[in-house]
matplotlib code that plots the C-alpha trace (Angstrom):
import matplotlib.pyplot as plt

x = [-10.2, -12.0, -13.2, -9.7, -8.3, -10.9, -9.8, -9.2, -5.8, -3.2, -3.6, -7.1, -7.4, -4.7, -6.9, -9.8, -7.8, -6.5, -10.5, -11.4, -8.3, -9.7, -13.3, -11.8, -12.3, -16.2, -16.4, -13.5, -12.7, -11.1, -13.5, -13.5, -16.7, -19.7, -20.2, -16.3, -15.2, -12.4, -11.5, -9.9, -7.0, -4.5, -1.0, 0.4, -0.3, 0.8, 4.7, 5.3, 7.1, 9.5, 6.5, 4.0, 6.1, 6.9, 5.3, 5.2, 4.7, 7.5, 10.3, 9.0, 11.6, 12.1, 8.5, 7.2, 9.7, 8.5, 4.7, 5.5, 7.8, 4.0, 2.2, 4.8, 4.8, 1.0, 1.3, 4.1, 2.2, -0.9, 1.3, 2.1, -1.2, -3.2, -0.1, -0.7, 2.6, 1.2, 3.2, 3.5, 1.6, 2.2, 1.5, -1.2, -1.7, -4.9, -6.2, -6.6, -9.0, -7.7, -5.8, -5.1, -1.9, -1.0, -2.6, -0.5, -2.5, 0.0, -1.6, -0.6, -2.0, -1.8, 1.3, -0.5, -3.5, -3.9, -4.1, -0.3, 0.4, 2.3, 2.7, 6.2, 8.5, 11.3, 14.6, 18.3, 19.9, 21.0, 22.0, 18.5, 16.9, 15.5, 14.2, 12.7, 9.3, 6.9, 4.2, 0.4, -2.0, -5.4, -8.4, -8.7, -9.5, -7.2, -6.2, -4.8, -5.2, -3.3, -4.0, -1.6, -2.4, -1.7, -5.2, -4.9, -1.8, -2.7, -1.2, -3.8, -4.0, -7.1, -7.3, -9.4, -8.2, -9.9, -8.9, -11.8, -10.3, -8.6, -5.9, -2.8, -0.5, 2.5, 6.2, 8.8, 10.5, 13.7, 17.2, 18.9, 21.6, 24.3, 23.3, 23.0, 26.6, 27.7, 26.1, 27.1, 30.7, 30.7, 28.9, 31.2, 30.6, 28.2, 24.9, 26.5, 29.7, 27.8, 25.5, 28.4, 30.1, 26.5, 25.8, 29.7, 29.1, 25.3, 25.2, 22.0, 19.7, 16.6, 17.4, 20.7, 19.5, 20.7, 17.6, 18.2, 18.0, 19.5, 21.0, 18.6, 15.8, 12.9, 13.9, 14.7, 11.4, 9.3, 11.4, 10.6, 7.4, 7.0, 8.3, 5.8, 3.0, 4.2, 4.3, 1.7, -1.5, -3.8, -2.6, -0.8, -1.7, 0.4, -1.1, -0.3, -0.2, 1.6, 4.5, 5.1, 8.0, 7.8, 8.1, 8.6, 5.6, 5.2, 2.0, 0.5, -2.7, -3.3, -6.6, -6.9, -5.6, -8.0, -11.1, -9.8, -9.3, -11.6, -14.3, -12.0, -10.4, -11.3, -8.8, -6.3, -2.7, 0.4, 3.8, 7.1, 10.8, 13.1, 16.2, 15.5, 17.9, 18.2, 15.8, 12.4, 10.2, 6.5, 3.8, 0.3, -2.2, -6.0, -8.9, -12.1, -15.0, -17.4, -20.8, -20.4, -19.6, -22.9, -24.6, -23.0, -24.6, -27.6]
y = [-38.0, -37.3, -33.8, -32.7, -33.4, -31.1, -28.2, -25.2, -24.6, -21.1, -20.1, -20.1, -18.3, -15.4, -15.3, -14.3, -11.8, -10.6, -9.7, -8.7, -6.3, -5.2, -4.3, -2.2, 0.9, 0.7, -1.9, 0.2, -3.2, -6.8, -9.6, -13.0, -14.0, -12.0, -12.1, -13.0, -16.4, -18.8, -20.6, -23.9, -24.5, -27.1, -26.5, -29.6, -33.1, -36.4, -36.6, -32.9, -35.2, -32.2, -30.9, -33.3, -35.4, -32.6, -33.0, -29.2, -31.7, -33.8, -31.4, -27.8, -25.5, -27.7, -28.3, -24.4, -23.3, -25.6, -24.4, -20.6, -20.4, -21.9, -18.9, -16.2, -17.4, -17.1, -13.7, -11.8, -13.0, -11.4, -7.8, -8.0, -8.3, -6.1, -3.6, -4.1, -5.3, -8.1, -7.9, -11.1, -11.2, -14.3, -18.2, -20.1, -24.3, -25.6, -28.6, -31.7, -34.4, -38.1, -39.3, -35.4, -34.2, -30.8, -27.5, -24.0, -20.4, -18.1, -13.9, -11.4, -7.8, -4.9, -2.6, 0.3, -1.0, 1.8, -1.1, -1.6, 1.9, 2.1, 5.4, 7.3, 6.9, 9.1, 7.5, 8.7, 6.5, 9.1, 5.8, 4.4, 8.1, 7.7, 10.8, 9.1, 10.1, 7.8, 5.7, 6.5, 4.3, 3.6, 2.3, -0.9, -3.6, -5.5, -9.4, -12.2, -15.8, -18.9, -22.2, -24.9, -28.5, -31.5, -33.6, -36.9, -36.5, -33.3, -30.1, -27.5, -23.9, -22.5, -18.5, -15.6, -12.3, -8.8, -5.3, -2.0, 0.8, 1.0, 3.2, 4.4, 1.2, 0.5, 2.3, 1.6, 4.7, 2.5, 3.7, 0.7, -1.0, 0.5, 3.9, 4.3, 2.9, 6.0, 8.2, 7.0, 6.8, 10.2, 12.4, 15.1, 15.9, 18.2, 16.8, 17.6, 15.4, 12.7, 12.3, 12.6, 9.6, 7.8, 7.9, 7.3, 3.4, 3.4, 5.1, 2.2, 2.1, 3.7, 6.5, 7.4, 6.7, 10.0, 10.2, 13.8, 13.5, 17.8, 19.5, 22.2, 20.7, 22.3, 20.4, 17.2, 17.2, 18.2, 15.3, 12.8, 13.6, 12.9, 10.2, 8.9, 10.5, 8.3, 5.1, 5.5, 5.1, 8.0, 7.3, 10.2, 13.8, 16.6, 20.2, 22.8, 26.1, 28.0, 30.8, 33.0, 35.2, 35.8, 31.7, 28.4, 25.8, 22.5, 21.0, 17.2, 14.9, 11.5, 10.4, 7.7, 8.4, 11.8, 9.4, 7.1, 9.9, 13.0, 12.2, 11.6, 14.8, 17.7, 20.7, 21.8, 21.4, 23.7, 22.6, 24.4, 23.9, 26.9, 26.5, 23.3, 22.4, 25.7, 27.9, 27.8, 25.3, 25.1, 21.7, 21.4, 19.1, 20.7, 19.0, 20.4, 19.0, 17.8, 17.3, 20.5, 22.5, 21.1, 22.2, 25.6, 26.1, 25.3]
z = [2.8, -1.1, 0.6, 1.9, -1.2, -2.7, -0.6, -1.9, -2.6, -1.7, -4.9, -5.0, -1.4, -3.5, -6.1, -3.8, -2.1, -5.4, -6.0, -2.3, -3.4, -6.3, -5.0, -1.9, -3.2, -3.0, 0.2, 1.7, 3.9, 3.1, 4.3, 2.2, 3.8, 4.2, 7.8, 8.4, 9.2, 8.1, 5.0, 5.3, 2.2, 1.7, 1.5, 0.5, 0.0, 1.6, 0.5, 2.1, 4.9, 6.3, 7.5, 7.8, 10.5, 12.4, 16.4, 17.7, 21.2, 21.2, 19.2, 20.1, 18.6, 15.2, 15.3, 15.6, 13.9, 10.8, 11.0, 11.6, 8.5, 6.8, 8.3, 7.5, 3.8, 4.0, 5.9, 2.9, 0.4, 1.9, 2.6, -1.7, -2.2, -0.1, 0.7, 4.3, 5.8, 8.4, 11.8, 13.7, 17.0, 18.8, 18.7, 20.2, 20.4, 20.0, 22.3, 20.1, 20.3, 20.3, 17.2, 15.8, 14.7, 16.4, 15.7, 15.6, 15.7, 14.5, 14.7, 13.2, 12.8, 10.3, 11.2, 11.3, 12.8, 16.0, 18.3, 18.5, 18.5, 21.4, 24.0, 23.9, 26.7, 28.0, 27.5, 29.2, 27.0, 24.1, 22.1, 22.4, 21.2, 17.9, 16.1, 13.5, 10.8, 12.3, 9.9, 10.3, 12.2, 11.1, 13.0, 10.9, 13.1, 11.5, 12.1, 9.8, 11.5, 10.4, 12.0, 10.7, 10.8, 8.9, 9.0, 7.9, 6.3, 4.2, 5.4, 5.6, 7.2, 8.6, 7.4, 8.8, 7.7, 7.8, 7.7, 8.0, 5.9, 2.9, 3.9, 2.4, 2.1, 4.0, 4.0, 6.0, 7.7, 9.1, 7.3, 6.2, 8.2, 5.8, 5.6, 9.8, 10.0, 8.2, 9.9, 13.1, 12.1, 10.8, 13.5, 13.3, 9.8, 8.3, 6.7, 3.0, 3.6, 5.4, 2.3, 0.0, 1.2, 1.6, -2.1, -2.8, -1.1, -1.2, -5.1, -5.8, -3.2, -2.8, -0.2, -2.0, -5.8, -8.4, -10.3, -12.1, -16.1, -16.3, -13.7, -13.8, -11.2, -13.0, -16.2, -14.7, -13.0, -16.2, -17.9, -15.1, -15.6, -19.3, -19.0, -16.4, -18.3, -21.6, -19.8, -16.8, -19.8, -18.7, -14.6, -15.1, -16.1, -16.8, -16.2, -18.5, -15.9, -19.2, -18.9, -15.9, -15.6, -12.0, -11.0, -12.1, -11.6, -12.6, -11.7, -13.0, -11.5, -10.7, -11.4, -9.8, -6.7, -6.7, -7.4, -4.3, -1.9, -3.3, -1.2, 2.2, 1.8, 4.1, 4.1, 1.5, 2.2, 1.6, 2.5, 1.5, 1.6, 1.7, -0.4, -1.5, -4.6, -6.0, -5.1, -3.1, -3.3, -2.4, -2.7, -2.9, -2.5, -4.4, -4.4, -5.8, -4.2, -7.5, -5.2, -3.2, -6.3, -7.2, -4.6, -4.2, -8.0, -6.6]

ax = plt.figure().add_subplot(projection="3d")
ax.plot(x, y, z, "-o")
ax.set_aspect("equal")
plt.show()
């Protein structure tokens, strides 16, 4: 009983991510033990009776239901601090010996891990058609496993997580609720109305947020930038590309995601936009190589 008390606790197993976090960008991987492996925390301590009395055997829905809502507190709080958003897999019960409470294996796996990447199928259903950005899928050999159990009436979870690549974080590519109501409701309408009346009863959320600081777009941008630049302390670099009378440019760095990616990038990309706001538009993405310029001088 004196060594479950002295379990580590969640916010000691956070604070170990938090670091496992922090040293990514030279291990490239999240792995709290060396050669993988589980920790074994405690949750909560006699008196957590909601819980503790819960029998996943005798009262399955209540019971589950009780030690998954463990696990998916365990799982978001993972997603904030790694900026992998964990997807639920499925549940598993472990045997128990003689005496034990029950034990719940809850999986879940990054959601861009390419092993639930699933293959496109042809639906006649034009409702069911999507045509939708989709996110990008990484080989990281991901999983995140949660055993619950209360052990001599201590709650504790069981934890193995790992994920092989440090790859860009998560972003959901869904429209909200709201904003696909309007558009189904106003199908007939051209892409300008249809936004119009989105940012009329959507005029705060992200996808609909009015962010220009001068109608001009080249001096709203700048401004936006210098703004960023002021607050960002050095994570943000404005590049000084001076006059040009025969187009407007405005070009800024960030360092830190240069010195995160600089050595996985292999091709320069262009992309335009034609008519965007204004006028024409055109992004790129340089990156100047520092070893091979090295060895080029050589």
């Amino acid at each position: 009983m004196d060594a479950l008390k002295n379990l580590s606790t969640l916010h000691d197993f956070y604070a170990k991510l938090e670091v496992a976090k922090d040293e990514e960008v030279d291990t490239h991987h999240i792995l709290l033990e060396p050669k993988g492996g589980s920790q074994l925390i405690q949750i909560a301590s006699p008196g957590y009776n909601d819980i503790l009395e819960m029998d996943p055997d005798a009262n399955a829905n209540a019971g589950i239901s009780a030690y998954r809502n463990q696990a998916d507190i365990i799982s978001t709080q993972c997603s904030i601090i790694l900026g992998y958003k964990w997807r639920y897999h499925d549940t598993q019960t472990h045997a128990r010996k003689e005496g034990e409470q029950p034990a719940l294996h809850f999986r879940y796996w990054c959601a861009q891990d390419r092993q639930l990447l699933q293959k496109s199928r042809k639906i006649n259903d034009s409702s069911k058609q999507w045509d939708r950005q989709t996110i990008a899928y990484f080989e990281c050999k991901s999983h995140l496993h949660i055993t619950i159990q209360p052990i001599q009436g201590i709650l504790t979870a069981k934890i193995d997580i790992m994920h092989i690549d440090d790859h860009i974080p998560y972003c959901a590519t869904h429209l909200p609720p709201e904003a696909r109501d309007i558009i189904e409701k106003n199908k007939d309408k051209s892409l300008k109305d249809v936004w119009h009346l989105t940012r009329q009863k959507s005029p705060t959320t992200p996808f609909s947020h009015d962010s220009k600081l001068d109608p001009d777009p080249i001096i709203s941008s700048r401004a936006h930038l210098m703004n960023a630049e002021a607050a960002a302390d050095g994570t943000l670099q404005m590049i000084d590309l001076g006059e040009n009378s025969d187009y407007e440019c405005i070009a800024f760095s960030i360092p830190a995601v240069l010195e995160l990616w600089g050595k996985r990038i292999r091709e320069l990309v262009m992309d335009s936009t034609w008519k965007c706001a204004t006028g024409n538009s055109a992004w790129v993405v340089l990156h100047e190589d520092q070893v091979k310029r090295s060895q080029n001088q050589e």
